[in-house]
Backbone as numpy.savetxt, mean C-alpha at the origin, in Angstrom:
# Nx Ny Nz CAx CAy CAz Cx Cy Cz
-12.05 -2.89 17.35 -12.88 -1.70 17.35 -12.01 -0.44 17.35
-12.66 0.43 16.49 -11.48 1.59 16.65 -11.59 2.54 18.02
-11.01 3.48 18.24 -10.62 4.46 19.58 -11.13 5.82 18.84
-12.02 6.40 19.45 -12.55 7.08 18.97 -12.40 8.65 19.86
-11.83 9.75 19.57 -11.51 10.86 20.36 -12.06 11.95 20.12
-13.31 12.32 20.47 -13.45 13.72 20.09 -14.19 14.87 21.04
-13.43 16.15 20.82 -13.96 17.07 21.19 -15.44 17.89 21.35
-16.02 17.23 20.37 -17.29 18.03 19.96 -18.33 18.37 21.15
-18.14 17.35 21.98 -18.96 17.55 23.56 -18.47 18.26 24.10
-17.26 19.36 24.12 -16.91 20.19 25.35 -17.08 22.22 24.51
-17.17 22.50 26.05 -17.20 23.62 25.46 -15.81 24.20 25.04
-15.84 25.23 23.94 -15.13 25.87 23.27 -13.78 26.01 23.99
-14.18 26.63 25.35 -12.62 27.07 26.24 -11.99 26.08 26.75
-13.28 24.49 26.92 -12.03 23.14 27.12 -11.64 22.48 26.08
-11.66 23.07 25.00 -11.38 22.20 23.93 -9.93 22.04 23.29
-9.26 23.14 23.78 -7.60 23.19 23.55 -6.88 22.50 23.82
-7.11 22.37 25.48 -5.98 21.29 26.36 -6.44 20.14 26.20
-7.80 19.70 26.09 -8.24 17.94 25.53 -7.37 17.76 24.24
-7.64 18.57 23.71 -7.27 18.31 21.66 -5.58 18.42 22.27
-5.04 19.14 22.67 -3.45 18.90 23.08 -2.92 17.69 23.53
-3.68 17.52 24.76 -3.70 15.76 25.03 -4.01 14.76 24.20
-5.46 14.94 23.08 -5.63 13.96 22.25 -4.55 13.44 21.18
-4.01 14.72 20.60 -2.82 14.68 19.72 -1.48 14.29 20.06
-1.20 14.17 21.28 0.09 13.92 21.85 -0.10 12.71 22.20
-1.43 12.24 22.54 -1.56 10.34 23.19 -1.89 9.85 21.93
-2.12 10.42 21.05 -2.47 9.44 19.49 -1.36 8.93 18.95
-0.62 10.73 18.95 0.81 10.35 17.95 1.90 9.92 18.81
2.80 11.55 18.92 4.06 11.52 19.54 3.79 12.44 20.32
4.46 12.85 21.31 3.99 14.23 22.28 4.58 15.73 21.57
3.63 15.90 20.95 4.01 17.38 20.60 3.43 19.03 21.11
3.55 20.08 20.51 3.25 21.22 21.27 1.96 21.33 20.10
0.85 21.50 20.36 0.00 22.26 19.35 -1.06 23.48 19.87
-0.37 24.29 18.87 -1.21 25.50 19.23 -2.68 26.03 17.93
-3.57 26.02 18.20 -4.60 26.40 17.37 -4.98 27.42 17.20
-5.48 27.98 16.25 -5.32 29.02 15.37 -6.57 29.70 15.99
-7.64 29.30 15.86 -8.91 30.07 16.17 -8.79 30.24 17.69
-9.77 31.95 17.48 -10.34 32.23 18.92 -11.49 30.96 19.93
-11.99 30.51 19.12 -12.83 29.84 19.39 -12.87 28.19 18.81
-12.02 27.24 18.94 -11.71 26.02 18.53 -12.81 25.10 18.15
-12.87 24.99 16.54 -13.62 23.95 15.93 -13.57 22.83 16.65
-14.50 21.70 16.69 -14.34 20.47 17.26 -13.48 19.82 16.44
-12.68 18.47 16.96 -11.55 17.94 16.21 -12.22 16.33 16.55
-12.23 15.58 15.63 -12.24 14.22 15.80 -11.00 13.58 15.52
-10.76 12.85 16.07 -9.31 11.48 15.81 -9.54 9.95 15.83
-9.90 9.13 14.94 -10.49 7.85 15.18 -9.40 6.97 14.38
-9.22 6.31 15.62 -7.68 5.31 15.26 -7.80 3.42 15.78
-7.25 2.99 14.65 -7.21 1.79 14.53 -5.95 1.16 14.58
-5.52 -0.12 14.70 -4.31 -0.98 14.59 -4.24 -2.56 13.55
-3.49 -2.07 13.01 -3.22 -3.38 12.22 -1.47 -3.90 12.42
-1.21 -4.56 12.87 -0.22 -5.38 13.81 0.16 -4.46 14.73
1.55 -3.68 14.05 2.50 -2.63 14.52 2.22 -1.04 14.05
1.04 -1.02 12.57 0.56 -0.11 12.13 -0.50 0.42 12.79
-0.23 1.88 13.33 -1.47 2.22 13.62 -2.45 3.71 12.68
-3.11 3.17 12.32 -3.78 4.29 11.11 -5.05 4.87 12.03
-4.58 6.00 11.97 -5.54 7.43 12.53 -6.03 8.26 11.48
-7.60 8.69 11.54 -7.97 9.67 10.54 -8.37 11.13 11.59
-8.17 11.69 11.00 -8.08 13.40 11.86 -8.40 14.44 11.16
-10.08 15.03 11.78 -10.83 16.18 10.90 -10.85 17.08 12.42
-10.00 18.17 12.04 -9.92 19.33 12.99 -10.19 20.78 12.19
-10.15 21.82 13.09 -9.90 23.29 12.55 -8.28 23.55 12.68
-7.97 24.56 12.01 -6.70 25.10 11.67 -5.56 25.24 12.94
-4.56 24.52 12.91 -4.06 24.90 14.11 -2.26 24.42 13.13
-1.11 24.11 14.06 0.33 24.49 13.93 0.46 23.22 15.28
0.83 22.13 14.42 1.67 20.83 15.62 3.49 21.24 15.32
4.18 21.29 16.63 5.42 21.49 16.44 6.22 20.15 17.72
7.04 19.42 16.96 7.69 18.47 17.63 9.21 18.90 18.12
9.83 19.20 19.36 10.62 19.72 19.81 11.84 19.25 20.45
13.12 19.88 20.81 13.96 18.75 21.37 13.08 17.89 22.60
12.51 18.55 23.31 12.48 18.32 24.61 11.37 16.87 24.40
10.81 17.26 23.19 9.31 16.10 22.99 10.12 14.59 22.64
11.83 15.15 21.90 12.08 13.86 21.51 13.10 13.36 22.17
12.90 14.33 23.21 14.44 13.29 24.41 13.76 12.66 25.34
12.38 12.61 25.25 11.49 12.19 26.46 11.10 10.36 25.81
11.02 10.80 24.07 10.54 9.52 23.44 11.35 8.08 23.99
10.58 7.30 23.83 10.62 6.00 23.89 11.44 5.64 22.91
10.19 5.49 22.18 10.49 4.57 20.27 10.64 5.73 19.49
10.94 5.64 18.53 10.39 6.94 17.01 9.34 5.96 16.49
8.77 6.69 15.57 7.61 6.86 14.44 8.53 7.05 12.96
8.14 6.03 11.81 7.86 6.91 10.67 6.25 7.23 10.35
6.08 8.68 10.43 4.68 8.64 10.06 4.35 9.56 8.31
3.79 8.72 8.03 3.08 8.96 6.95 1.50 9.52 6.84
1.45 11.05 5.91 0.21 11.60 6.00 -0.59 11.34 4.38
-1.50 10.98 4.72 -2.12 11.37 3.46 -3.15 12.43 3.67
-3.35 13.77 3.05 -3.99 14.79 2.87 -5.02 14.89 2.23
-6.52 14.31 2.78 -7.95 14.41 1.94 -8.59 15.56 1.61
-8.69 16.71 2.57 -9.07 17.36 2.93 -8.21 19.12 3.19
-8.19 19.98 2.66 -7.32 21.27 3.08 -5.98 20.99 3.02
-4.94 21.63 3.44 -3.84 21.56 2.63 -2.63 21.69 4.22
-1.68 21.36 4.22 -0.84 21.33 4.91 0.65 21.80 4.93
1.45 22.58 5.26 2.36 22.87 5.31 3.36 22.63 6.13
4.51 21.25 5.65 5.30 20.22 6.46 6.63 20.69 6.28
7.07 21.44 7.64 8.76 21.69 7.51 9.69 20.60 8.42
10.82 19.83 7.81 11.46 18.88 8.85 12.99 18.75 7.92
14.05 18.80 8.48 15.37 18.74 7.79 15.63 19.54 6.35
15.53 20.99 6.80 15.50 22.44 5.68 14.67 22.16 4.66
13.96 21.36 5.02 12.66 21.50 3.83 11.36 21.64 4.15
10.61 22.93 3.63 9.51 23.26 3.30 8.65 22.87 2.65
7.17 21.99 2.31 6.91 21.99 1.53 5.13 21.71 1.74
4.14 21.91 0.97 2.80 22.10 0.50 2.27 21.04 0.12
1.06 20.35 1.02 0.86 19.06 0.79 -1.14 19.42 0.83
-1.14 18.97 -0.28 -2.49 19.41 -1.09 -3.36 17.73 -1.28
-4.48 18.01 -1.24 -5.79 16.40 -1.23 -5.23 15.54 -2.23
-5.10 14.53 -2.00 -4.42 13.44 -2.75 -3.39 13.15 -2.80
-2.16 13.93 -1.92 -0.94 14.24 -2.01 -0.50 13.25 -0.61
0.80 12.69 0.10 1.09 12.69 1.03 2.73 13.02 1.45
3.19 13.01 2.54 4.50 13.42 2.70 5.19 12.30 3.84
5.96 12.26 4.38 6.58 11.55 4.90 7.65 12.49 6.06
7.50 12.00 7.70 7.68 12.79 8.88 8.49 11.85 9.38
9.80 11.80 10.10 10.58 11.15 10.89 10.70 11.91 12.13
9.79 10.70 13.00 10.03 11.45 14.84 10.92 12.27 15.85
11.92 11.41 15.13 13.24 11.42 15.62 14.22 12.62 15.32
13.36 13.56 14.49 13.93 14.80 14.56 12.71 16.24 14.43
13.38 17.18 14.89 12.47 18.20 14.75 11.63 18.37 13.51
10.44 18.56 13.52 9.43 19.07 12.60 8.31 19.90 12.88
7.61 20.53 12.17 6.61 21.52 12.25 5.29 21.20 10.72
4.31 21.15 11.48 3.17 21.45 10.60 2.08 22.27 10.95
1.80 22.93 9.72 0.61 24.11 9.57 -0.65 23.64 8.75
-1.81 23.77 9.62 -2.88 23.16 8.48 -3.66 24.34 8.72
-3.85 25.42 7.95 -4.42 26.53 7.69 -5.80 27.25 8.12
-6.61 25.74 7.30 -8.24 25.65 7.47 -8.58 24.41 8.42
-9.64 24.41 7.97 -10.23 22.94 8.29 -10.21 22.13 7.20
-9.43 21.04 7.85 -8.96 19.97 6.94 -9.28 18.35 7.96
-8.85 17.56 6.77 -8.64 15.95 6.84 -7.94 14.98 6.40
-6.93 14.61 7.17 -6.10 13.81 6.44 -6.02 12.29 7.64
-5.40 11.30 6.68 -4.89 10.29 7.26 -3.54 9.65 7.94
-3.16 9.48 8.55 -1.58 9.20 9.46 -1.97 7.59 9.26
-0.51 7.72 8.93 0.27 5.89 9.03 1.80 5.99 10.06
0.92 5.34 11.31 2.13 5.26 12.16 3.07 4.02 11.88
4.51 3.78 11.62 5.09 2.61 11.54 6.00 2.51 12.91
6.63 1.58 13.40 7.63 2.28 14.18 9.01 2.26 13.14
9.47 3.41 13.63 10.91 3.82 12.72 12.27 1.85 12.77
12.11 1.35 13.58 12.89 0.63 13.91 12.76 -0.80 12.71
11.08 -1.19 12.02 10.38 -2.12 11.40 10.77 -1.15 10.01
11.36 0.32 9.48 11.67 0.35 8.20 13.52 0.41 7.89
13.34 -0.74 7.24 14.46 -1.20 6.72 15.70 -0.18 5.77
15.71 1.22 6.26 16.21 1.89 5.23 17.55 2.80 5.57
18.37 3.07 4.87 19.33 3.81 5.81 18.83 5.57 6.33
19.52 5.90 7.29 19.04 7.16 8.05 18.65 8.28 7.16
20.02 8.44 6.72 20.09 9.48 5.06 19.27 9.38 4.03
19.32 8.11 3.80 18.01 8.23 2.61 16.29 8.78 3.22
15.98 8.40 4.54 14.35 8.91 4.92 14.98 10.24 4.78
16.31 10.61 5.58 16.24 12.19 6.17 15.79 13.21 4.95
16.59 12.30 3.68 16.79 13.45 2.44 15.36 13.27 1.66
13.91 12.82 2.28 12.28 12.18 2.03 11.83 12.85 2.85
12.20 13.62 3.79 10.59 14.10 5.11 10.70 15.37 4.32
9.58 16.03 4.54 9.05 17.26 4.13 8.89 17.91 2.93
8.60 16.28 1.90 8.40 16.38 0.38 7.42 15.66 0.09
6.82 16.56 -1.17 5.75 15.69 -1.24 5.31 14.96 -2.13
4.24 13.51 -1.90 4.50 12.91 -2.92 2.94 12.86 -3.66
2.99 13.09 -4.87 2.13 12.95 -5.83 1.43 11.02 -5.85
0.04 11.53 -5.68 -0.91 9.64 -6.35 -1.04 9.53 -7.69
-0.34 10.20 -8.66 -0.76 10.17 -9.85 0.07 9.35 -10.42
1.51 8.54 -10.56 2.23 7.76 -11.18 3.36 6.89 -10.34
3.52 5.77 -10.77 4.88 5.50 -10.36 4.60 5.13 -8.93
5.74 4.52 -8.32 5.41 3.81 -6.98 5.01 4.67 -5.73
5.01 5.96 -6.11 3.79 6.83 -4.81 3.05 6.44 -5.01
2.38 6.41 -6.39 0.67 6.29 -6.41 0.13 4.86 -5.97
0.72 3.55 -5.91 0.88 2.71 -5.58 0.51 2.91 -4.05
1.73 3.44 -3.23 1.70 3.49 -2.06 0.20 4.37 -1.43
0.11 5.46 -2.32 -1.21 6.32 -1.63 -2.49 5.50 -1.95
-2.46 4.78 -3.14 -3.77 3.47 -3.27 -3.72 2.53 -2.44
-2.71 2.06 -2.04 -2.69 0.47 -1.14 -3.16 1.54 0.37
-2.67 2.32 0.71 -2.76 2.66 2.05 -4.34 3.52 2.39
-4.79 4.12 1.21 -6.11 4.87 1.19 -6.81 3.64 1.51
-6.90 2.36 0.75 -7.61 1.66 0.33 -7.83 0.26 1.82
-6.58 0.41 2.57 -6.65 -0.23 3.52 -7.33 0.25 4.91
-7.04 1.74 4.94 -7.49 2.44 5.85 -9.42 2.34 5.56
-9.63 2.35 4.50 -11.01 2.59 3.96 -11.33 1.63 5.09
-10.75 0.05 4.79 -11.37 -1.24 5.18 -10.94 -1.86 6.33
-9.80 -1.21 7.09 -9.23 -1.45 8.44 -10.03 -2.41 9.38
-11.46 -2.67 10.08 -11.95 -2.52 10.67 -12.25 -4.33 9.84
-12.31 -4.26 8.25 -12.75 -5.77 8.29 -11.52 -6.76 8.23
-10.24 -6.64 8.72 -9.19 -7.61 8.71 -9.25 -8.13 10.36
-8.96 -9.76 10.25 -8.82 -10.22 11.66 -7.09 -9.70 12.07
-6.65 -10.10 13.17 -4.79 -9.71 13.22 -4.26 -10.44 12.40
-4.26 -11.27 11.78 -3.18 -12.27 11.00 -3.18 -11.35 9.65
-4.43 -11.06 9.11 -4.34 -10.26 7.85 -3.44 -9.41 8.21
-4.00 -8.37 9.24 -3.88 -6.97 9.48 -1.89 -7.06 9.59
-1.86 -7.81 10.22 0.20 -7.91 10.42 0.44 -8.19 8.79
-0.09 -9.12 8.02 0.56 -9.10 6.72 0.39 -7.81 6.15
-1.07 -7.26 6.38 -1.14 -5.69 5.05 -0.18 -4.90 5.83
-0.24 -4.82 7.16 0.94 -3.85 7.56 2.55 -3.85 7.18
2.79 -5.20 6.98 3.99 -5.95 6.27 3.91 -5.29 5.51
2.93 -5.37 4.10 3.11 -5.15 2.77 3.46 -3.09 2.52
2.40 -2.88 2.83 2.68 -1.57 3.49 4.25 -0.95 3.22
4.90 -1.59 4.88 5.96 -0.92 4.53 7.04 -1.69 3.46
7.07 -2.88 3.13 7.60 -3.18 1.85 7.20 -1.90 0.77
6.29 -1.54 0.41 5.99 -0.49 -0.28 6.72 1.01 0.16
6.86 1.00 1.20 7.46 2.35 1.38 9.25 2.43 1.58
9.71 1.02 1.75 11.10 0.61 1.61 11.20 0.77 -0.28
10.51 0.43 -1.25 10.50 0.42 -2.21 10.10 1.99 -3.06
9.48 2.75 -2.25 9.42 3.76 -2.40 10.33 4.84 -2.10
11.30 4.69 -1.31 12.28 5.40 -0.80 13.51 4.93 -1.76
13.82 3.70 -2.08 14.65 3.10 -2.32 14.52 3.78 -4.05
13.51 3.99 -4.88 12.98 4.15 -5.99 13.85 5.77 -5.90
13.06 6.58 -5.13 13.36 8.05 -5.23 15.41 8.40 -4.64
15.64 7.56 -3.95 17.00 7.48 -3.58 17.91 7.09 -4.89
17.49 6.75 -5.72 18.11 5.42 -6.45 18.82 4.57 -6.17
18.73 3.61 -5.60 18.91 2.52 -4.77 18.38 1.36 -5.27
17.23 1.30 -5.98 16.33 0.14 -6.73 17.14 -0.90 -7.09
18.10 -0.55 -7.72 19.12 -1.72 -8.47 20.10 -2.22 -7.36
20.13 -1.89 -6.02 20.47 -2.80 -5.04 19.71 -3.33 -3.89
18.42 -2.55 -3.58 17.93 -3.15 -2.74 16.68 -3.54 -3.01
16.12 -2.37 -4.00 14.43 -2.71 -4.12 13.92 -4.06 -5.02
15.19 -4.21 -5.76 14.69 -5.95 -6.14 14.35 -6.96 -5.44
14.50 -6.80 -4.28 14.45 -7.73 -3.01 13.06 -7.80 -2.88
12.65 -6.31 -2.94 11.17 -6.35 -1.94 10.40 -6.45 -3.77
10.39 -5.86 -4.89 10.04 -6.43 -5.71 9.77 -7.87 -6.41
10.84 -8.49 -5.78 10.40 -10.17 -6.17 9.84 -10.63 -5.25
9.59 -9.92 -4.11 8.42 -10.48 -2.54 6.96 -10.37 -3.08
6.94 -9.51 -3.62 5.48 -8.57 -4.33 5.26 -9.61 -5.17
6.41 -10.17 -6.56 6.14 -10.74 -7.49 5.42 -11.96 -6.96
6.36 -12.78 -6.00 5.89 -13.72 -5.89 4.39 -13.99 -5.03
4.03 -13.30 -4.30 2.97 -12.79 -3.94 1.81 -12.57 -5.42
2.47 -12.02 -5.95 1.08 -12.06 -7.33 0.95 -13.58 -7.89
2.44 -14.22 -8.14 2.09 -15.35 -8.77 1.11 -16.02 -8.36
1.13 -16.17 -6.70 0.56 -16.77 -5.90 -1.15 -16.53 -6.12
-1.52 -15.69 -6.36 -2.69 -15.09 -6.34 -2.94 -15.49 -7.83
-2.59 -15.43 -8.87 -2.87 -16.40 -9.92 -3.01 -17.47 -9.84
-2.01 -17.92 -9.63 -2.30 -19.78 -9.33 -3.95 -20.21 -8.42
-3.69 -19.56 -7.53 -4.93 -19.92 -6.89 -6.42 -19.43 -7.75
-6.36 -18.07 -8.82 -6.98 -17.88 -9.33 -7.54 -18.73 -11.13
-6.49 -19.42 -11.36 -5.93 -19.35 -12.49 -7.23 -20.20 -13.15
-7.92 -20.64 -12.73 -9.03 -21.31 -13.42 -10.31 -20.25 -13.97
-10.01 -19.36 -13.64 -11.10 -18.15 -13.57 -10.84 -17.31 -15.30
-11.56 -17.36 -15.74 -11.37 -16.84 -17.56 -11.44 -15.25 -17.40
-11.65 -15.12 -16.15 -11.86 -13.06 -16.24 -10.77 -12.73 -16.02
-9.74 -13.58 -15.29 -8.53 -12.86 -14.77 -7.78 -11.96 -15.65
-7.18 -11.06 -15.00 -7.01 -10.09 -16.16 -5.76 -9.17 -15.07
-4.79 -8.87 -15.85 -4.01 -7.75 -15.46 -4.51 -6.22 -14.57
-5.69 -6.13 -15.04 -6.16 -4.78 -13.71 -6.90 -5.50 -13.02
-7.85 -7.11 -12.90 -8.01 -7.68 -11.84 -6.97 -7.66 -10.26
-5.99 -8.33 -11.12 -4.96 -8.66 -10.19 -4.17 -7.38 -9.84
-3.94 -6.35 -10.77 -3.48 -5.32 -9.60 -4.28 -4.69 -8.70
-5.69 -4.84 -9.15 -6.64 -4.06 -8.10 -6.83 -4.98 -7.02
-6.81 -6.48 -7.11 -6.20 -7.21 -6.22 -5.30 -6.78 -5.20
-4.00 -6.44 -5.81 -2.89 -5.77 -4.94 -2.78 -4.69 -4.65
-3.54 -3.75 -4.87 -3.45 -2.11 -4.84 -2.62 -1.70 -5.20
-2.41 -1.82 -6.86 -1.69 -1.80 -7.11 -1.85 -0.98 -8.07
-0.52 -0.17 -9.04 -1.57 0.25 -10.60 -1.24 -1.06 -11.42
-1.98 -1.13 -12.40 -1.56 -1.99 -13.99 0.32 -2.02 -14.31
0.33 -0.42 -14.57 1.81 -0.55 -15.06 2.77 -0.87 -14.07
2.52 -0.59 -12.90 3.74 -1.13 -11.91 3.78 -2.98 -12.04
2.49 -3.53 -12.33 2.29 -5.06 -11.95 3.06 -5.59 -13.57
2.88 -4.60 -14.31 3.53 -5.21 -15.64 5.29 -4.89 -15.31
5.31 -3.78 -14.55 6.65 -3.70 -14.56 7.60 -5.14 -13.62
6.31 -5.53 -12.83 7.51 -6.15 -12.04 7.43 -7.93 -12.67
6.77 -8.18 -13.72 6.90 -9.04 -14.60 7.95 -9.00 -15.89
8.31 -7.58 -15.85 9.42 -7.63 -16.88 10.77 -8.09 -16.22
10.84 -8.00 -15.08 11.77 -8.66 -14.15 12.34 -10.01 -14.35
11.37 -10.94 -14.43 11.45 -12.17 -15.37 11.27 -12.15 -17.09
11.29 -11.43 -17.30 11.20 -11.10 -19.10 10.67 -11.61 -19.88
9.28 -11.42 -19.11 7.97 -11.87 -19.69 7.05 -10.82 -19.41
5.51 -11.15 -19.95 4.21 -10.14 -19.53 3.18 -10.97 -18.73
2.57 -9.89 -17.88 1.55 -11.37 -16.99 0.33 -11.72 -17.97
0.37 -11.37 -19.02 -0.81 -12.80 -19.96 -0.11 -13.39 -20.49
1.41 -13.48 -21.05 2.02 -14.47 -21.19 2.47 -15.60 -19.95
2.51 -14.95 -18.81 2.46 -16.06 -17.73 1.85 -16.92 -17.65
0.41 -16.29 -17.38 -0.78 -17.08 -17.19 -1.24 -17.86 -17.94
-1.02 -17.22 -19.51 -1.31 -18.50 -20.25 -0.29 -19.85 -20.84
1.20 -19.40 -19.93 1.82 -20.60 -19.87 1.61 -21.53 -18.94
1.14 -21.33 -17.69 0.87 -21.84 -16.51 -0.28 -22.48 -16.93
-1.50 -21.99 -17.26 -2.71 -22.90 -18.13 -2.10 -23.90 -18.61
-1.48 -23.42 -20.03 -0.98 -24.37 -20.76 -0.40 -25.79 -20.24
0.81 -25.29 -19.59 1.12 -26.22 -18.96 0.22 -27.21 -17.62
-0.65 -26.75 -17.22 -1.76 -27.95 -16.34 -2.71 -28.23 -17.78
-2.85 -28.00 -18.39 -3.66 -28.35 -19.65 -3.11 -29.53 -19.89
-1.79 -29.58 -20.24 -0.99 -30.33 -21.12 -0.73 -31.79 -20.42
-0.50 -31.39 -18.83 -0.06 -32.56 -17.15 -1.74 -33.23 -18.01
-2.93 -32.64 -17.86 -4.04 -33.13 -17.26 -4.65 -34.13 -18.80
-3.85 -33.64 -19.67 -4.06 -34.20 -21.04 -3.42 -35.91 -21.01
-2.99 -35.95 -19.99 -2.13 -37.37 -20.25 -2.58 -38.40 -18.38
-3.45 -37.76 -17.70 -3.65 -38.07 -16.43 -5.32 -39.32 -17.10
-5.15 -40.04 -16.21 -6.30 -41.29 -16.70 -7.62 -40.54 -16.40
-7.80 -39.51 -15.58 -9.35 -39.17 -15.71 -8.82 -37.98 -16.56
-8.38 -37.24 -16.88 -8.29 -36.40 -17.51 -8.22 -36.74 -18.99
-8.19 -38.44 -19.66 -8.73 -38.71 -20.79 -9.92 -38.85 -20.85
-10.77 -39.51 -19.67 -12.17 -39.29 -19.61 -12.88 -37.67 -20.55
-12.37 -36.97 -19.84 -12.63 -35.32 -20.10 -12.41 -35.06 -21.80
-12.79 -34.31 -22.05 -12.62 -33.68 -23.17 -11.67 -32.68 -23.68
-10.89 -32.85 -24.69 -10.35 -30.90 -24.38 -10.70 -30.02 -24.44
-11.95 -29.78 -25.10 -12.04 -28.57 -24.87 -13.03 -28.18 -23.06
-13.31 -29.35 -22.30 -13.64 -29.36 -20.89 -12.53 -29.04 -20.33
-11.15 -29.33 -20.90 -10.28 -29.47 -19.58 -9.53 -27.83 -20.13
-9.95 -27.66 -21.51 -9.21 -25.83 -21.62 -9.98 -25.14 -20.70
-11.44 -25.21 -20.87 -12.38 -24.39 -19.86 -11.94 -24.48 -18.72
-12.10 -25.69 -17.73 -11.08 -26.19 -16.81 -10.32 -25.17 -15.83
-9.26 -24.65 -17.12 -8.11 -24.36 -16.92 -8.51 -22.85 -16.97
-9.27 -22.17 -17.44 -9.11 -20.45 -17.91 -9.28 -20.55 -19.11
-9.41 -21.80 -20.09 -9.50 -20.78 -21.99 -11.16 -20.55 -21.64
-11.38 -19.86 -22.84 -12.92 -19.78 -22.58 -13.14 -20.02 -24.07
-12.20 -20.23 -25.38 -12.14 -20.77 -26.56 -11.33 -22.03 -26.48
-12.06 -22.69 -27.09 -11.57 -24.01 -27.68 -10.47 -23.85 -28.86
-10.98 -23.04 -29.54 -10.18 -22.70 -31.11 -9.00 -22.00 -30.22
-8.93 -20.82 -29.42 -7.90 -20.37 -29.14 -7.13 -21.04 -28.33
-7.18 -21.84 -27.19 -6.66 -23.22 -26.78 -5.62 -23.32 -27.58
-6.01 -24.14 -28.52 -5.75 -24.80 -29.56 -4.21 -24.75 -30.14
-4.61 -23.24 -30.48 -3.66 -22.22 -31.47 -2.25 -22.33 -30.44
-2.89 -21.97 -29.29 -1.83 -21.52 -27.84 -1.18 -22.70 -28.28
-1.80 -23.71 -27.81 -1.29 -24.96 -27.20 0.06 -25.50 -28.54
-0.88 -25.49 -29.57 0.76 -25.65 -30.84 1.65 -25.20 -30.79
1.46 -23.35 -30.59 2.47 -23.25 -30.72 3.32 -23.13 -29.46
3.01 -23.49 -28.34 4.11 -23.80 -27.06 4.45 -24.65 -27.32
3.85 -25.82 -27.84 4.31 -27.61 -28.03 4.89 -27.91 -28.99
4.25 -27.42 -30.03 4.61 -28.15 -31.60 3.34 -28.77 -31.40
2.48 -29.23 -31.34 1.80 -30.06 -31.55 0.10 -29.83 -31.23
-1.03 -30.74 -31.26 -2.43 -30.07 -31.01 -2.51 -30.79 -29.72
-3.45 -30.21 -29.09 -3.98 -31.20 -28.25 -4.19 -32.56 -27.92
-4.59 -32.81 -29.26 -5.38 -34.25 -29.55 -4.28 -35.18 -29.47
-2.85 -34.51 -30.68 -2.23 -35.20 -30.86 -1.31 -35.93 -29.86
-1.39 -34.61 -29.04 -0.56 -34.70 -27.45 -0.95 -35.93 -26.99
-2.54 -35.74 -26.35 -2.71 -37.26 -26.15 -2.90 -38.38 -26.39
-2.40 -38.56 -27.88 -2.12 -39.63 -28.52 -0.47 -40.39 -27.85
-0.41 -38.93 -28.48 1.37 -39.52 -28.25 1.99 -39.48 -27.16
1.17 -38.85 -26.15 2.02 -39.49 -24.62 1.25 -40.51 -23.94
């Protein structure tokens, strides 16, 4: 069940020091000062998925500032990640300034001073990780906080779909899911750092063939199904299309050439199995994912040399 925090029941003049407390026991302990004479109500409703904890937060305009004193007191660090639905934000942390607008998110490391300004009334989403579970060197996050990243291409947009899309549905994973999507998660944001660092060609292949094999997996189990389709399976993964084709060029192939070798090949096992002569071929292409007999067919020659029929003649 999620934790649900809000102000809206108190009056105006107690609503500062609650919302100060709420924001400092959600996140990290910081200073926040709010902008209005008279303080909008603020909601904070936060959930956990293993080690991830995802908070959504609709307040009025106020200035969170994280300080030495907030981070010599810390425990653990945070990497936290914002996504921005709602009004616009202004994130300063290691000499960078920068403007984080609806659809956009940025990336905050605990462990050192930062400052944010949210102007109006706004809404955005936080992804708490702990700093210790991302696999990345210091320098590479440091030279990532207080930039921002675009959902429109390339492995941000990836990351702002898988994480919008989990937060949406938080509430229906038991813990066993919830520790894997949190897993996947930050695999995505190790791969995302690693991408913008350029680093990809030593580390992010790692977490790219984790992903891959993870899709195969999800074919195979699917693979009898004739709809399957390349934006199935990335919307499967939250993923886009072109990233899921990209990480098939890895093996130097395309995923409908996969799939329809993997057919092929249980086509071909089941063509020579004693109940599987019972069957028909064009039962056991259906079977498999063809949804043509004639196109079967065509496939099947030219992977083999040979037709179907003849196959099971001759083995």
């Amino acid at each position: 069940m999620p934790t649900v925090l809000s102000t809206a029941p108190l009056s105006a003049t107690d609503r500062a020091e609650i919302w100060h407390e709420a924001v400092s026991g959600t996140f990290v302990p910081m200073e926040v000062n709010l902008l209005e004479r008279e303080p909008s109500p603020g909601t904070i409703v936060s959930s956990r998925l293993g080690s991830l904890q995802i908070s959504r937060v609709q307040a009025g305009p106020q200035v969170v500032t994280r300080n030495k004193h907030h981070i010599s007191r810390a425990d653990s660090e945070s990497l936290i990640v914002s996504l921005q639905q709602r009004g616009t934000a202004i994130k300063e942390q290691d000499g960078r300034e920068t403007l984080i607008k609806p659809g956009e998110f940025s990336i905050s490391d605990s462990s050192r001073l930062f400052r944010k300004k949210l102007e109006g009334e706004f809404t955005f989403t936080s992804f708490h990780f702990p700093r210790e579970d991302l696999h990345v060197r210091d320098e590479d996050l440091q030279a990532l906080t207080a930039t921002t990243f675009t959902s429109e291409q390339g492995s941000a947009a990836l990351v702002a779909t898988y994480l919008a899309r989990m937060a949406r549905e938080v509430e229906c994973f038991d813990d066993a899911v919830g520790r894997r999507l949190a897993a996947t998660a930050l695999d995505l944001m190790v791969l995302l750092i690693d991408e913008r660092r350029g680093r990809f060609a030593s580390e992010g292949p790692q977490v790219a063939a984790a992903t891959l094999e993870r899709v195969k997996d999800y074919i195979m189990r699917n693979l009898d199904d004739p709809d399957l389709s390349p934006s199935r399976i990335a919307e499967a993964h939250f993923m886009s299309v072109r990233y899921l084709h990209k990480l098939f060029q890895c093996d130097d192939t395309t995923v409908s050439a996969w799939i329809r070798m993997q057919r092929l090949e249980r086509c071909r096992r089941e063509l020579l199995r004693p109940m599987g002569r019972e069957r028909g071929v064009a039962a056991i292409a259906h079977r498999w994912g063809f949804a043509s007999h004639s196109h079967f067919s065509r496939a099947f020659r030219a992977a083999y040399g040979t037709t179907p029929s003849e196959w099971r003649v001759q083995g």
